[in-house]
C-alpha positions as MATLAB code, in Angstrom:
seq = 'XXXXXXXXXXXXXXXXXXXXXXXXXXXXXXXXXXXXXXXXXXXXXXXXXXXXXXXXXXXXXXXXXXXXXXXXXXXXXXXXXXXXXXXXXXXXXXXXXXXXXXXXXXXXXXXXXXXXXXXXXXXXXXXXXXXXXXXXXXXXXXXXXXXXXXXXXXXXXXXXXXXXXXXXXXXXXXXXXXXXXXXXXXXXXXXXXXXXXXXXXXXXXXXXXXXXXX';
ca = [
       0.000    0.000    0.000;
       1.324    3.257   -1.059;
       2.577    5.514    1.793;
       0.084    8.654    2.194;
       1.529   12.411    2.515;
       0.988   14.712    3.821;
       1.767   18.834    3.012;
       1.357   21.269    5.861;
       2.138   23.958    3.397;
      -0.220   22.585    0.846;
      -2.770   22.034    4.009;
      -2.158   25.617    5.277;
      -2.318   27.278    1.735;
      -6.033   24.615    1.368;
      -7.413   26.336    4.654;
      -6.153   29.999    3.654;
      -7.887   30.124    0.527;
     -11.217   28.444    2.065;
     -11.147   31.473    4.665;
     -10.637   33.529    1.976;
     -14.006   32.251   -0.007;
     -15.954   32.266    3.216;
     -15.106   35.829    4.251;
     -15.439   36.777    0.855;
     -19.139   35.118    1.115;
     -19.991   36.275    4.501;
     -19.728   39.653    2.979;
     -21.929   39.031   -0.137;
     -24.404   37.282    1.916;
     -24.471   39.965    4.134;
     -25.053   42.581    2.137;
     -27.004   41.216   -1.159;
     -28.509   38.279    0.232;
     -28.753   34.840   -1.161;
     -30.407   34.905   -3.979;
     -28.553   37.795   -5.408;
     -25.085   36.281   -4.451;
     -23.388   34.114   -6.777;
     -20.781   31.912   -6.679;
     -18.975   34.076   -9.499;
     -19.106   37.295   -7.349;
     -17.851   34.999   -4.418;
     -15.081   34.304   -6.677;
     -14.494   37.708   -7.906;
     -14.651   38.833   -4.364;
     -12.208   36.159   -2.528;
      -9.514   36.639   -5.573;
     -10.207   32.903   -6.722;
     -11.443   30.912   -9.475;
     -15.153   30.205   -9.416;
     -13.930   26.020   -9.680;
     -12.263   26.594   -6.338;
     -15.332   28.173   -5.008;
     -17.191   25.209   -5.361;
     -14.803   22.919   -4.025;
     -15.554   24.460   -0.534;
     -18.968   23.961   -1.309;
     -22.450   24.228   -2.269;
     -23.750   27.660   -1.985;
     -26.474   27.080    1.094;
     -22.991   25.212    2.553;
     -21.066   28.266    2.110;
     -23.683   30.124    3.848;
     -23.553   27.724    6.642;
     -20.059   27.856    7.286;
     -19.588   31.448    6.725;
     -22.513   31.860    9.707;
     -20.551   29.938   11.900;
     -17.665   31.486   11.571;
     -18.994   35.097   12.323;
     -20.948   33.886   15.225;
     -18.167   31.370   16.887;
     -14.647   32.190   15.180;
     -15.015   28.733   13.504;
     -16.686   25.598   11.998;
     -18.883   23.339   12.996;
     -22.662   22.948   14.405;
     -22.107   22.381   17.487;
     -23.448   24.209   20.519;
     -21.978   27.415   21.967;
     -21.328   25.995   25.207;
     -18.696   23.200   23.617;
     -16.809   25.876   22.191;
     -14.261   27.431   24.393;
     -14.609   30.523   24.604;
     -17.567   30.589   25.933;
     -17.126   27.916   28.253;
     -14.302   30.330   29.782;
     -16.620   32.562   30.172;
     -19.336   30.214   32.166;
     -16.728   28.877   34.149;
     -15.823   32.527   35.313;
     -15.618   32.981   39.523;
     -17.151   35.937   39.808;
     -20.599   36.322   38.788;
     -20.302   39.740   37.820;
     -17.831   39.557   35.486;
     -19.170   36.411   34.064;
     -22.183   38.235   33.555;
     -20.107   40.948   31.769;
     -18.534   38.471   29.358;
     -21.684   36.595   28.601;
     -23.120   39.931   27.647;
     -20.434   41.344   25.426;
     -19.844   37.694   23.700;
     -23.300   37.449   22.571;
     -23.826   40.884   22.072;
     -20.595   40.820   19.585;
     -21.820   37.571   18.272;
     -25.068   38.204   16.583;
     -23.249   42.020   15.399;
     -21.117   39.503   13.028;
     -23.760   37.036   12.138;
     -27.174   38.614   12.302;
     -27.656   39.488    8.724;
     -26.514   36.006    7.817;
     -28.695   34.888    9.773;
     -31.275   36.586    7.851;
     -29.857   35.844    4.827;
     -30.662   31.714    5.731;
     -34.093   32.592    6.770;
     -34.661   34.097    3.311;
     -33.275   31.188    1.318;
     -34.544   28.592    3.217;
     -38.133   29.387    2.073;
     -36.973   28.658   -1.481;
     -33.929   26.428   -1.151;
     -34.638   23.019    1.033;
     -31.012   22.076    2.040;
     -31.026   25.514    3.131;
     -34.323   25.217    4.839;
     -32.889   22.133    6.654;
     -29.788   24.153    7.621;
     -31.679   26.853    9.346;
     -33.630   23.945   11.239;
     -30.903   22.703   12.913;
     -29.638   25.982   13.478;
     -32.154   27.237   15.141;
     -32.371   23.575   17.027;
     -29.341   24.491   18.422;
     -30.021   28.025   19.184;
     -32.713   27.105   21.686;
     -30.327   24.608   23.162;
     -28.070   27.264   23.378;
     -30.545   28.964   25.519;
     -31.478   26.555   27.710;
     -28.351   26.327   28.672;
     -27.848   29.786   29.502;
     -31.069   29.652   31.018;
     -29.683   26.731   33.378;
     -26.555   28.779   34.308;
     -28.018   32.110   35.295;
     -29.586   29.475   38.109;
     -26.757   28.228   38.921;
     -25.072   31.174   39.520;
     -28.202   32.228   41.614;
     -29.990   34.966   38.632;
     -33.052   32.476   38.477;
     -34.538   29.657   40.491;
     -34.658   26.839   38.763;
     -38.501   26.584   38.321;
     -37.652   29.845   36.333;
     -35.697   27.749   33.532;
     -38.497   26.642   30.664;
     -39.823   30.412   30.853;
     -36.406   32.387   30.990;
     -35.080   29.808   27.859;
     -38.385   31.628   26.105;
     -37.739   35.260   27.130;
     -33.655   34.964   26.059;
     -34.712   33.218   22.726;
     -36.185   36.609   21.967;
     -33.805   38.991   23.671;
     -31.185   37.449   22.171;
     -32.392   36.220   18.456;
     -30.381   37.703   15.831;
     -33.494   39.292   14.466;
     -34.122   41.436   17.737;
     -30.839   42.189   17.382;
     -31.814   43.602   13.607;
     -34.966   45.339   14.839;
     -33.197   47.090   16.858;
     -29.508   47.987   15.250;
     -30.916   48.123   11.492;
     -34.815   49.170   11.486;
     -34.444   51.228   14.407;
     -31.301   52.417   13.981;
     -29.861   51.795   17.611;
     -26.202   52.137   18.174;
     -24.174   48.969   19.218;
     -23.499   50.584   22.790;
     -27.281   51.369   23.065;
     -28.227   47.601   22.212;
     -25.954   46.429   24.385;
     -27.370   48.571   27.555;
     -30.675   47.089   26.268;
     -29.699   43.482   26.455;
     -27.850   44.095   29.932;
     -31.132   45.321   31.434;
     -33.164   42.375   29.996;
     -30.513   40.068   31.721;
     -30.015   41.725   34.695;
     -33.928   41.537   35.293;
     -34.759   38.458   34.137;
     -36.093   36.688   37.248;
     -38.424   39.628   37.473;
     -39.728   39.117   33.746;
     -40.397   35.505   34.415;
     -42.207   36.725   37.743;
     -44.468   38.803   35.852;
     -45.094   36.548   32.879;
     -45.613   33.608   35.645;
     -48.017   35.759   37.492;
     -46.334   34.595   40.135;
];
């Protein structure tokens, strides 16, 4: 059996140039939207042929990947708590500055990958591989905030009765389009959305209170 081999350059030159296409198609996505971004402008746009374009993928793939890597720095569905930055953050001693850190990491998050975000909800209503990638994502979006849910009562914000209904309330305050109603339609200021999400968090147990009736 022939001997395999392996190329770190030729590996490291492979990953550069599929960064390249996915930044290049973040930006498209972003701004034009699926239907009106093409893999030939993706090209045009990462300094590539269109051939190599589709190497790294189909185009709702593209979209995928380019999503993640705005929101988490990299690849992969998997949920935000197995990645480790924000597990750093969770694991923080002091409550406070946890807090702090949860706030500015999602807060920074959906600023990069809210209107690709969008972008997938647009094409999956004519597209069903992308319709079937915004499923999942959003599957793991509310896991996402169950989780969160389940450490502001461990660190005391909640009780834990308060879970199920606080996993609601941060699935809105913290959905990419709230993030868009607010930044884009409504022309808020990152610093102002971000004092807007701290007082949502920092109140929580009293939303869930008066939602509860309790």
């Amino acid at each position: 059996m022939p001997r395999s081999y392996r190329s770190p350059k030729r590996e490291a030159d492979a990953s550069e140039t599929r960064a390249r296409v996915l930044d290049a198609a973040a930006e498209l996505f972003a701004a034009r939207g699926y239907a009106a971004t093409t893999m030939k402008a993706v090209a045009e746009r990462a300094g590539v042929s269109v051939p190599t374009v589709h190497l790294q993928g189909a185009k709702h793939a593209l979209l995928v990947a380019a999503l993640d890597r705005a929101f988490a720095g990299d690849e992969g569905e998997q949920l935000l708590t197995d990645r480790p930055e924000l597990t750093a953050v969770m694991a923080e001693a002091d409550v406070d500055t946890a807090f702090e850190r949860y706030l500015a990491f999602l807060a920074e998050a959906n600023e990069r990958s809210a209107p690709l975000v969008a972008a997938l909800s647009t094409a999956a209503r004519v597209d069903p591989e992308a319709q079937a990638a915004y499923e999942r994502l959003e599957e793991r979006r509310w896991q996402d905030m169950a989780v969160g849910a389940r450490w502001f009562a461990t660190r005391g914000l909640l009780d834990d009765g308060d879970v199920p209904t606080a996993t609601d309330l941060l699935g809105h305050v913290l959905a990419p389009e709230t993030y868009l109603h607010f930044t884009v339609a409504r022309g808020w200021d990152a610093s102002r959305y971000v004092r807007w999400v701290g007082h949502q968090l920092r109140t929580l147990r009293e939303q869930v209170a008066a939602v509860e009736g309790s």
